[in-house]
Jmol script that loads the backbone (N, CA, C; Angstrom):
load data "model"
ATOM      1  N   UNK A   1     -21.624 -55.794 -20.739  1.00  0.00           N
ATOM      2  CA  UNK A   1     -22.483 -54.971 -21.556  1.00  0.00           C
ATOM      3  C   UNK A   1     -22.812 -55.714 -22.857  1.00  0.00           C
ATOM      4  N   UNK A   2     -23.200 -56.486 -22.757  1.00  0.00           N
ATOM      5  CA  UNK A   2     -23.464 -57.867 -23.715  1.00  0.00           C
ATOM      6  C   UNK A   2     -24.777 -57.703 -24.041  1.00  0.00           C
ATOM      7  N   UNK A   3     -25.286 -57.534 -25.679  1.00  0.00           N
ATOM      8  CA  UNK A   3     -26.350 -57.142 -26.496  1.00  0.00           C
ATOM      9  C   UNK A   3     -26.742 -55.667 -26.125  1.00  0.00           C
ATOM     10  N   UNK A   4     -25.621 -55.187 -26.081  1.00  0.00           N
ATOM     11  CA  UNK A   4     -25.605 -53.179 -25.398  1.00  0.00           C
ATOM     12  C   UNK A   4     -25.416 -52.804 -26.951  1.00  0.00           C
ATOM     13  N   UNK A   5     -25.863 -51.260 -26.592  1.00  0.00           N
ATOM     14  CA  UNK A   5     -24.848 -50.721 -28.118  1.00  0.00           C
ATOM     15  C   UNK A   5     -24.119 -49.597 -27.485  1.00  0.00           C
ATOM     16  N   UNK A   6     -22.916 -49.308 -28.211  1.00  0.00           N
ATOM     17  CA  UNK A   6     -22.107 -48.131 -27.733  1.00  0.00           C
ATOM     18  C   UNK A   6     -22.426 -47.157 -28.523  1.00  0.00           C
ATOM     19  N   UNK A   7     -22.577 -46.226 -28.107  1.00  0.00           N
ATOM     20  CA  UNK A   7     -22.535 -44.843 -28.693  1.00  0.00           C
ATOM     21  C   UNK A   7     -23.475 -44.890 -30.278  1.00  0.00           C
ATOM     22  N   UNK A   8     -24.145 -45.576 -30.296  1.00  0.00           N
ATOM     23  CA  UNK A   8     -24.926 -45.518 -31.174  1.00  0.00           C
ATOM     24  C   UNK A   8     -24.726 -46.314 -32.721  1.00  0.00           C
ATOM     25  N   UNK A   9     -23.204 -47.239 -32.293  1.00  0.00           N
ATOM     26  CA  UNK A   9     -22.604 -47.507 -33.635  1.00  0.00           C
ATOM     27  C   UNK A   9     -21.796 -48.865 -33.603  1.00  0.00           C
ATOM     28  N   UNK A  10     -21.672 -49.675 -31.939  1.00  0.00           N
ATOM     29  CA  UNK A  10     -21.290 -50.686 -32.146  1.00  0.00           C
ATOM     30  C   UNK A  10     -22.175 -51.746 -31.462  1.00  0.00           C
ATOM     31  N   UNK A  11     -22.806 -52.650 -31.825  1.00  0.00           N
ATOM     32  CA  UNK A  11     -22.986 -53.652 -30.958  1.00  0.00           C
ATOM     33  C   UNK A  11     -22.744 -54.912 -30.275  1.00  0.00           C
ATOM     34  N   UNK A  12     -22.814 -55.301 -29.188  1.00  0.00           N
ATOM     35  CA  UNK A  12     -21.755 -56.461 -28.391  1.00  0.00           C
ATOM     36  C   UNK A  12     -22.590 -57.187 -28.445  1.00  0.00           C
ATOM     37  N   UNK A  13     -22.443 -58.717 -28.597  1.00  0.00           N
ATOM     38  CA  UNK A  13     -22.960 -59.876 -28.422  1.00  0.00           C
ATOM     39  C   UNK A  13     -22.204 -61.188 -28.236  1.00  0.00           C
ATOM     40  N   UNK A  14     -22.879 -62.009 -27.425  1.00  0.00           N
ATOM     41  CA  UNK A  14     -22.380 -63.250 -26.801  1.00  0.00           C
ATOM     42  C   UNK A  14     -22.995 -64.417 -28.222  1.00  0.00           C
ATOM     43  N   UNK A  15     -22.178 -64.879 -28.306  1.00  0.00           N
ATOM     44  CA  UNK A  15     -22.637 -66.307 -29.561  1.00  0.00           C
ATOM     45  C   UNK A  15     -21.522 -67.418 -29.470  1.00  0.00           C
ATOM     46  N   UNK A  16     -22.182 -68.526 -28.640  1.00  0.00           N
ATOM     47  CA  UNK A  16     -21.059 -69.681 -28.647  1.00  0.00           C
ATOM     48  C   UNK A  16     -19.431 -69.104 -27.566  1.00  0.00           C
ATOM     49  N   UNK A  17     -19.849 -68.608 -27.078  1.00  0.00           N
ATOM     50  CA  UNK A  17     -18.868 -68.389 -26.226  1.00  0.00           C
ATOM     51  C   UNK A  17     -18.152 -67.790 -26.227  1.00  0.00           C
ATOM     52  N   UNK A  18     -18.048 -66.866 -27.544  1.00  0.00           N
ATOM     53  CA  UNK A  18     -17.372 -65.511 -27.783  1.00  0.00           C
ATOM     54  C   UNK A  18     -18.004 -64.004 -28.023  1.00  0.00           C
ATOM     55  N   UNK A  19     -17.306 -63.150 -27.380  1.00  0.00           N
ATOM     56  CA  UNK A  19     -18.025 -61.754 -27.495  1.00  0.00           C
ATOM     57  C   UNK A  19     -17.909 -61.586 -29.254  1.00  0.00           C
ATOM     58  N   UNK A  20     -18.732 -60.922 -29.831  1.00  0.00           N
ATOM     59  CA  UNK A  20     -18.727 -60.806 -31.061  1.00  0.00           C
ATOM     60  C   UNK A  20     -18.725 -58.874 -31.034  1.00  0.00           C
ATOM     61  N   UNK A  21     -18.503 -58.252 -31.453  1.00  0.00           N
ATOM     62  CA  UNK A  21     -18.429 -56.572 -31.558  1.00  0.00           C
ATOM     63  C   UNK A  21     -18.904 -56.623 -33.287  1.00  0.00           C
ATOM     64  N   UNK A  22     -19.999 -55.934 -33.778  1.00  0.00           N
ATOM     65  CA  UNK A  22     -20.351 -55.319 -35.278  1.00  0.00           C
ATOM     66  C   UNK A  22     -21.305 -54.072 -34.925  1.00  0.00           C
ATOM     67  N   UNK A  23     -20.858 -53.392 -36.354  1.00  0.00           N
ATOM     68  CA  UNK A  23     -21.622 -52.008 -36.290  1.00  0.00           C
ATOM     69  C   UNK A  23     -22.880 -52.806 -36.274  1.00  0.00           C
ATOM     70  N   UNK A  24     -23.483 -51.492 -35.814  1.00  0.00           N
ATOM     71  CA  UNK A  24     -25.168 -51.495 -35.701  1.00  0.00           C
ATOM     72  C   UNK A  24     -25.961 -51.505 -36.820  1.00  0.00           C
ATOM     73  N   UNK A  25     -26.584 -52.651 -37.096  1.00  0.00           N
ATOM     74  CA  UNK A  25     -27.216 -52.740 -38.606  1.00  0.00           C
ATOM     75  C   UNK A  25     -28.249 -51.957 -38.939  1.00  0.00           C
ATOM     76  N   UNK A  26     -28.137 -51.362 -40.333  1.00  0.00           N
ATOM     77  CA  UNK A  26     -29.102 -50.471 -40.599  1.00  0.00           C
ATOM     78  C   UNK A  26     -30.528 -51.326 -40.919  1.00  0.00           C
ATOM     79  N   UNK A  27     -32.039 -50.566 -40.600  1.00  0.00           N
ATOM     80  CA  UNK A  27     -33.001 -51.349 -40.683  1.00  0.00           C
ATOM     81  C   UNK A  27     -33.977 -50.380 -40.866  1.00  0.00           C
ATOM     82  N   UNK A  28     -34.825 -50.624 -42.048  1.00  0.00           N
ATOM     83  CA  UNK A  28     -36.288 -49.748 -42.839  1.00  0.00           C
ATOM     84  C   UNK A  28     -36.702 -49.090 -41.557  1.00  0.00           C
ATOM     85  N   UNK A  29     -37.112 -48.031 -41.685  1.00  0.00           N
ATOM     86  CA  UNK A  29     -38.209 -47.558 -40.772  1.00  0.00           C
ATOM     87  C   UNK A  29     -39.465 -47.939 -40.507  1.00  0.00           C
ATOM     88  N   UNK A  30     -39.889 -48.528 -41.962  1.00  0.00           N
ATOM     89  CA  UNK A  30     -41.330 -49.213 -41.419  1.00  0.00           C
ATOM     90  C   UNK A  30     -40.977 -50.674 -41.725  1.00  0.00           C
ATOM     91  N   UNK A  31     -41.342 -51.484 -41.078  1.00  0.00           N
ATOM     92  CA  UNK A  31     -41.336 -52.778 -41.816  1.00  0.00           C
ATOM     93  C   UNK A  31     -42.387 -53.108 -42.774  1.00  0.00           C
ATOM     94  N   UNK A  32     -41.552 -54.521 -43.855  1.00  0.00           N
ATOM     95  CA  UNK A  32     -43.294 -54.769 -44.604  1.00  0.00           C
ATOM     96  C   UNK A  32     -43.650 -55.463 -43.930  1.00  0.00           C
ATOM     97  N   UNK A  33     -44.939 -55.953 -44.389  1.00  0.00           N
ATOM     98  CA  UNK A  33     -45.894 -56.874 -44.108  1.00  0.00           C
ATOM     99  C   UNK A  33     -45.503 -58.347 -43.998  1.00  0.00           C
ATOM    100  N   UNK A  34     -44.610 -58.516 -44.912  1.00  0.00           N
ATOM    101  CA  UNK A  34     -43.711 -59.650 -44.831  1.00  0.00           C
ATOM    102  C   UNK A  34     -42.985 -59.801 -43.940  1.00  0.00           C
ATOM    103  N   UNK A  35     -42.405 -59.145 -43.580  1.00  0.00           N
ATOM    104  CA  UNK A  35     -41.488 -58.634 -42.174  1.00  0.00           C
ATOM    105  C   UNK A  35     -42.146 -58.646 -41.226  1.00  0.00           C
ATOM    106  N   UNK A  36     -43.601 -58.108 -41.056  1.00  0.00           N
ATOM    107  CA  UNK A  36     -44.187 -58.172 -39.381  1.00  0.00           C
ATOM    108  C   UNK A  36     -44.442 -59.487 -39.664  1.00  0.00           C
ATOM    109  N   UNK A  37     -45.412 -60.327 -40.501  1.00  0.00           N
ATOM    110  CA  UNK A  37     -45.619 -62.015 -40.504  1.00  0.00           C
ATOM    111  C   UNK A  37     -44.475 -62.386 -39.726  1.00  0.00           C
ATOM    112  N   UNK A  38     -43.243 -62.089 -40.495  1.00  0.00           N
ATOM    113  CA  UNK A  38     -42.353 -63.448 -40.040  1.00  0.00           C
ATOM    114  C   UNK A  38     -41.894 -62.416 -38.551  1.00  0.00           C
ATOM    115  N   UNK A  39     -42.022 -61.687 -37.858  1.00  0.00           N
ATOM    116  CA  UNK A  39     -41.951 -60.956 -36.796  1.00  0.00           C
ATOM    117  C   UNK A  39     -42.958 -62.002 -35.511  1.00  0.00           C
ATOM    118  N   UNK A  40     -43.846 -62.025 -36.098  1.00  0.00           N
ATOM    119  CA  UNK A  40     -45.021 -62.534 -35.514  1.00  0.00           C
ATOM    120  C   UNK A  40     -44.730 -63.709 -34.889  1.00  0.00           C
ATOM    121  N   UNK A  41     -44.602 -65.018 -36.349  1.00  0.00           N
ATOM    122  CA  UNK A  41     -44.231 -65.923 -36.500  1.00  0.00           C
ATOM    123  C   UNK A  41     -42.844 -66.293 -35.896  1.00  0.00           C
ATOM    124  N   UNK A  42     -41.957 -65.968 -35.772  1.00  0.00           N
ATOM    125  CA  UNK A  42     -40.995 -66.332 -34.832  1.00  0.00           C
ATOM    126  C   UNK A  42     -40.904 -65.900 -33.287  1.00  0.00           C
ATOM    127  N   UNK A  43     -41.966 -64.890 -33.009  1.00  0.00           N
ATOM    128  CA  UNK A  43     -42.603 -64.501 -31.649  1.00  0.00           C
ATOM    129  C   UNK A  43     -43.281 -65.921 -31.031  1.00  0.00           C
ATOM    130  N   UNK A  44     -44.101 -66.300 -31.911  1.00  0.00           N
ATOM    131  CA  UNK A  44     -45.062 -67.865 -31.702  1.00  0.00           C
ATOM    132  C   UNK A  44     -44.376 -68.581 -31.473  1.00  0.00           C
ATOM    133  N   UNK A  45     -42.900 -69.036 -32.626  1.00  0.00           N
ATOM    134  CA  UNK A  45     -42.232 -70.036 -32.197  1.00  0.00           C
ATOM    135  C   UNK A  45     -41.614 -69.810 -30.547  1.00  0.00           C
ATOM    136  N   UNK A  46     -40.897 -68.678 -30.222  1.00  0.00           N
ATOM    137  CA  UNK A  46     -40.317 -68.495 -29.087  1.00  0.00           C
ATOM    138  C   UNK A  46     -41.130 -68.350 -28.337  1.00  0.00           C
ATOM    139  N   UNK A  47     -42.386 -68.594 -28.149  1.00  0.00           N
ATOM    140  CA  UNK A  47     -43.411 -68.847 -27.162  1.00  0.00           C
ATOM    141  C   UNK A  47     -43.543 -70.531 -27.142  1.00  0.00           C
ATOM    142  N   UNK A  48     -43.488 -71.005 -28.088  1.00  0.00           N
ATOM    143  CA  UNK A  48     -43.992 -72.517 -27.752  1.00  0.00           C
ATOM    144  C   UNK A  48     -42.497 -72.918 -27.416  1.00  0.00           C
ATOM    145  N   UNK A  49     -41.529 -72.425 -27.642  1.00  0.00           N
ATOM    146  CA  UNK A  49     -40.488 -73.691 -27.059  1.00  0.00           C
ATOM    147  C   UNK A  49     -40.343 -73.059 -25.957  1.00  0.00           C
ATOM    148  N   UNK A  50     -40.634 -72.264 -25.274  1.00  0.00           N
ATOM    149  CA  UNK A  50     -40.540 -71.714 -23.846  1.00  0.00           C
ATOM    150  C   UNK A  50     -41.461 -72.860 -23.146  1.00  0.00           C
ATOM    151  N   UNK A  51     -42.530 -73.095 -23.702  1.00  0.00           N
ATOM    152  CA  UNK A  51     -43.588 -73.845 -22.394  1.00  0.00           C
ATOM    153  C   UNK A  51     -43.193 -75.132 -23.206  1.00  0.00           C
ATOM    154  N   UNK A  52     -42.289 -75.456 -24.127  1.00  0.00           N
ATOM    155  CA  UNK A  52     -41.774 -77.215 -24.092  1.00  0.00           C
ATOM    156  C   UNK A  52     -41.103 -77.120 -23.203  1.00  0.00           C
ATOM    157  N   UNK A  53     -40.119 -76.286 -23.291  1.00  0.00           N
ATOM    158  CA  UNK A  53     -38.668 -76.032 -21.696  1.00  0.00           C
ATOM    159  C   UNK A  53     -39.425 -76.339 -20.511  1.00  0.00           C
ATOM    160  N   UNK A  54     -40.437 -75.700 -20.481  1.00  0.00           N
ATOM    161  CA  UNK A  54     -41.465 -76.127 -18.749  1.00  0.00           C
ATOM    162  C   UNK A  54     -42.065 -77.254 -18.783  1.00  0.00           C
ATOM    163  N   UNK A  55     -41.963 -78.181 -19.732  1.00  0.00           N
ATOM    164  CA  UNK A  55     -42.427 -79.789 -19.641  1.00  0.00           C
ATOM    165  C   UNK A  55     -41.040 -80.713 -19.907  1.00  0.00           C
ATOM    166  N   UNK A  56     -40.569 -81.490 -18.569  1.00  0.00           N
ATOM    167  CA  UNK A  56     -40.002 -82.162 -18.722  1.00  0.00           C
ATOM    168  C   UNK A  56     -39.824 -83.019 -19.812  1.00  0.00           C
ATOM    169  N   UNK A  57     -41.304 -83.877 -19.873  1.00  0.00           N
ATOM    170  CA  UNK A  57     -40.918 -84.723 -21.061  1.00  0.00           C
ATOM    171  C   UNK A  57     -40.480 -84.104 -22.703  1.00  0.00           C
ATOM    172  N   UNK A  58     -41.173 -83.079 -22.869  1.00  0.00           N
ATOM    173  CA  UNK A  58     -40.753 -82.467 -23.732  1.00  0.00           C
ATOM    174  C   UNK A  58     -39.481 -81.501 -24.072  1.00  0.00           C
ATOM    175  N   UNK A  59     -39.013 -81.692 -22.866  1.00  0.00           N
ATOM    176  CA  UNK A  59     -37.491 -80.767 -22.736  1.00  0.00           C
ATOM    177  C   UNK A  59     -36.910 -82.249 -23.039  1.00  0.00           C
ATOM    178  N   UNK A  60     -36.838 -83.250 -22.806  1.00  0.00           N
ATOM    179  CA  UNK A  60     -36.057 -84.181 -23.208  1.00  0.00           C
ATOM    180  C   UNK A  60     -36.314 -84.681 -24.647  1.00  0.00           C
ATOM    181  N   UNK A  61     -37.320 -84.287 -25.494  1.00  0.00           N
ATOM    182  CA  UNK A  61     -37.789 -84.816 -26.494  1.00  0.00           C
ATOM    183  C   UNK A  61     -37.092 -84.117 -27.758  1.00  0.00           C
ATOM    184  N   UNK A  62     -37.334 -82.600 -27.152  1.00  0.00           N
ATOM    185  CA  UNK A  62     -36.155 -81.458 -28.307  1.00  0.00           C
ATOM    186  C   UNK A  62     -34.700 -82.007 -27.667  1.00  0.00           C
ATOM    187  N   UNK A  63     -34.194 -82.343 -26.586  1.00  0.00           N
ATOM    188  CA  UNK A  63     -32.886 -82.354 -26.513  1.00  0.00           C
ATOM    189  C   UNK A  63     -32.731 -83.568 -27.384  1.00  0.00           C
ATOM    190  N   UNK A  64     -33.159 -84.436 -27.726  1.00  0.00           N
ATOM    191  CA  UNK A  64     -32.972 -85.599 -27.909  1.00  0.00           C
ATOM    192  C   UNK A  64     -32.584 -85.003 -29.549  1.00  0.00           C
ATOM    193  N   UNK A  65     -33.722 -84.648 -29.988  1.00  0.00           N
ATOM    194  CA  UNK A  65     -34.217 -83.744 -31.231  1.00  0.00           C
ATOM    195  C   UNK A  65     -32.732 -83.191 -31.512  1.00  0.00           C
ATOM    196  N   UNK A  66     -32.399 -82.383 -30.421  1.00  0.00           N
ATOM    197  CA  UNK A  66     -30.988 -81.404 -30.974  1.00  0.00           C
ATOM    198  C   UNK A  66     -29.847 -82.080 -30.854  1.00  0.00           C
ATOM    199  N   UNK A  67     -29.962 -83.131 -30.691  1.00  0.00           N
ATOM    200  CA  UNK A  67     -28.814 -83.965 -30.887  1.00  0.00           C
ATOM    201  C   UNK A  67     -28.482 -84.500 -32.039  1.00  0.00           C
ATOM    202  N   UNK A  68     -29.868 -84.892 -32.162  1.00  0.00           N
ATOM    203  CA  UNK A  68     -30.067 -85.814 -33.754  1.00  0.00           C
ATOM    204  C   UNK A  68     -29.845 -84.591 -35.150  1.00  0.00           C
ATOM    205  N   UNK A  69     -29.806 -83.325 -34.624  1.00  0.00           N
ATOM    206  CA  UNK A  69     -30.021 -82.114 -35.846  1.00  0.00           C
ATOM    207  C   UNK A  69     -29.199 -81.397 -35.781  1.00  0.00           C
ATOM    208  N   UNK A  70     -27.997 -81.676 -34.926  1.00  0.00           N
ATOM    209  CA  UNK A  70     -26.790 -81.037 -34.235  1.00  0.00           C
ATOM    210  C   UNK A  70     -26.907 -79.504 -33.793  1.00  0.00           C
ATOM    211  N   UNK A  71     -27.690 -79.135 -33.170  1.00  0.00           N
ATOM    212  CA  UNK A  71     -28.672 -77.965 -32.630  1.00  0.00           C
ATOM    213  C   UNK A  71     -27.537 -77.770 -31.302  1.00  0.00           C
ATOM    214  N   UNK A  72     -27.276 -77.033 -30.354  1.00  0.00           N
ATOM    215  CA  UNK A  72     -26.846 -76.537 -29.421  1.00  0.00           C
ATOM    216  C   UNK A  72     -27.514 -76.720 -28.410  1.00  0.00           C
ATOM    217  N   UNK A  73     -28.814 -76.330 -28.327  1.00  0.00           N
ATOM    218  CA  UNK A  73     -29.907 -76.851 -27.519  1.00  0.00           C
ATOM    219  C   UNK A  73     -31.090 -77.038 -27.691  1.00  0.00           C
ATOM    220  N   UNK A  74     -32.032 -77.606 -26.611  1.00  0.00           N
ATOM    221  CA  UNK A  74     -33.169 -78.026 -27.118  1.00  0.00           C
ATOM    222  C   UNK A  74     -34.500 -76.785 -27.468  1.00  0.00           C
ATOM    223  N   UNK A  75     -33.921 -75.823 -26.682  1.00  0.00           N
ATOM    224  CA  UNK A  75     -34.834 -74.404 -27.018  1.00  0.00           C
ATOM    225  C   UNK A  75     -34.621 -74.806 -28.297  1.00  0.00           C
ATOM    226  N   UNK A  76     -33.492 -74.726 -29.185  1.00  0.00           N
ATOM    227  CA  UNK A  76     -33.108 -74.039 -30.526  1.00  0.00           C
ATOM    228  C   UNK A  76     -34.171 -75.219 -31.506  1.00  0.00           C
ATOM    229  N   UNK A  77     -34.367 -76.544 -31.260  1.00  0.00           N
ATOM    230  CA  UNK A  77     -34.524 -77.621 -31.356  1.00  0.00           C
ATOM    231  C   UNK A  77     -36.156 -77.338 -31.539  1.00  0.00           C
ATOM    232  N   UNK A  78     -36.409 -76.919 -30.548  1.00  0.00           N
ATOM    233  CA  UNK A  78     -38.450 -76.473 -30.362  1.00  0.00           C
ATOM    234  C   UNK A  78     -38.482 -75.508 -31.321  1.00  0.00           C
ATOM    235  N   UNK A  79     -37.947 -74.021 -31.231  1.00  0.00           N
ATOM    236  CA  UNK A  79     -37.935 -73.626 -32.193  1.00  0.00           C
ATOM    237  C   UNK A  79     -38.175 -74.013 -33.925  1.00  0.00           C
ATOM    238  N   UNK A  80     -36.900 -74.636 -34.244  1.00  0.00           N
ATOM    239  CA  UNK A  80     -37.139 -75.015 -35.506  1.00  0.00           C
ATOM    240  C   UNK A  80     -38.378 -76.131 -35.795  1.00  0.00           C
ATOM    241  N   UNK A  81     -38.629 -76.996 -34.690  1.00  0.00           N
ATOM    242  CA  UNK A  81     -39.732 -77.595 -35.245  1.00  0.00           C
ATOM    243  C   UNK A  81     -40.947 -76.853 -35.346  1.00  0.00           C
ATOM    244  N   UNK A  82     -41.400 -76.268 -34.460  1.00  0.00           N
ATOM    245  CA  UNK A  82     -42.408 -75.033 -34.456  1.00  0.00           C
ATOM    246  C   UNK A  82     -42.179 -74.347 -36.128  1.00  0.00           C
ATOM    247  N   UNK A  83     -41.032 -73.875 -36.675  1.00  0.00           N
ATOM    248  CA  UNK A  83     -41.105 -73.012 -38.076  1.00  0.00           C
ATOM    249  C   UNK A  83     -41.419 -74.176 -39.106  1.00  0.00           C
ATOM    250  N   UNK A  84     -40.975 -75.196 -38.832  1.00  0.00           N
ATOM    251  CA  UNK A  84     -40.621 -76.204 -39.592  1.00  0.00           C
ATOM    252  C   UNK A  84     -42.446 -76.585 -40.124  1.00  0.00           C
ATOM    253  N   UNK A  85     -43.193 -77.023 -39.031  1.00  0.00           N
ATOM    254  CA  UNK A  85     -44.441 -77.198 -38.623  1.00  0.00           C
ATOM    255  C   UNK A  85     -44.862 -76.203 -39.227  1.00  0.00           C
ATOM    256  N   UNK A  86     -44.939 -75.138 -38.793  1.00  0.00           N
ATOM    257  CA  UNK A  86     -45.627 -73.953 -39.040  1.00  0.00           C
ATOM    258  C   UNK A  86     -45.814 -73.992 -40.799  1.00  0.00           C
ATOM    259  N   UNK A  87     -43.898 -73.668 -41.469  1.00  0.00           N
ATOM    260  CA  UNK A  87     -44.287 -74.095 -43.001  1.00  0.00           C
ATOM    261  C   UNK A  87     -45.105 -74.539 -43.924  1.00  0.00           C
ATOM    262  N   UNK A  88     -45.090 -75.746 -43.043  1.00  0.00           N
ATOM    263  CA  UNK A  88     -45.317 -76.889 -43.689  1.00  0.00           C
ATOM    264  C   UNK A  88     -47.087 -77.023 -44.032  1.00  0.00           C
ATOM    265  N   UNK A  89     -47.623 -76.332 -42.947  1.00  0.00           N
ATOM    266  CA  UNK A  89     -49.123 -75.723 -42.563  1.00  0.00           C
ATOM    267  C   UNK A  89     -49.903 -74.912 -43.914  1.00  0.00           C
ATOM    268  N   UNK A  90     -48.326 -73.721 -43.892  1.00  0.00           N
ATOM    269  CA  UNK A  90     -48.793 -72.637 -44.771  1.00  0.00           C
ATOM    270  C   UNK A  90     -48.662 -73.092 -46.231  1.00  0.00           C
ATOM    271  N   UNK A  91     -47.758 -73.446 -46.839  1.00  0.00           N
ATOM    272  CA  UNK A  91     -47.956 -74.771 -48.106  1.00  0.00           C
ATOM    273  C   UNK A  91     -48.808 -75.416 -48.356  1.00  0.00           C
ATOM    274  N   UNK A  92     -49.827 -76.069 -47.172  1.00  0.00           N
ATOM    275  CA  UNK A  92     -51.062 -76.884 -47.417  1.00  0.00           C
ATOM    276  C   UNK A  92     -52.366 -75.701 -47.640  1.00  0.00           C
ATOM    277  N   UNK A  93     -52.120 -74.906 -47.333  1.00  0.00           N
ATOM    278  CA  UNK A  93     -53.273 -73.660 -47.863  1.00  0.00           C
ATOM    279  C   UNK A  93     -53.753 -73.121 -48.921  1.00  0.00           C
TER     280      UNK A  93
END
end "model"
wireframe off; spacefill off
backbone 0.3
color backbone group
């Protein structure tokens, strides 16, 4: 029952190889605007390192990547370059 919640007040999660158990975090009812952006924006990232994962060469390019950045894996690896990128975009504006 891993990323479940119990009874409305605890939640279970897997991280690095251990079950983790914390109450259920409280969170605004509406989000801001700031909050849906970066909602958005990390939706995008976890879309583009999904279709690097489906290109070989590029699944070897973040692994390589998450080695050099001591990352866990190369998803995590696409990811951050995607925010990293992304930043770096919104600064030049």
């Amino acid at each position: 029952m891993l990323g479940r919640l119990m009874n409305n007040e605890l939640v279970f999660r897997k991280c690095g190889g251990q079950i983790i158990v914390s109450v259920m975090p409280v969170t605004a009812k509406h989000p801001t605007e700031a909050q849906q952006q970066q909602r958005k924006r990390f939706s995008e990232a976890v879309a583009f390192a999904k279709a690097q994962m489906n290109d070989p060469e590029q699944k070897m390019r973040y692994t390589m990547m998450a080695l050099e950045k001591n990352l866990s894996s190369a998803f995590k690896a696409a990811i951050a370059a995607f925010l990293a990128n992304n930043a770096e975009n919104l600064s030049k504006k």
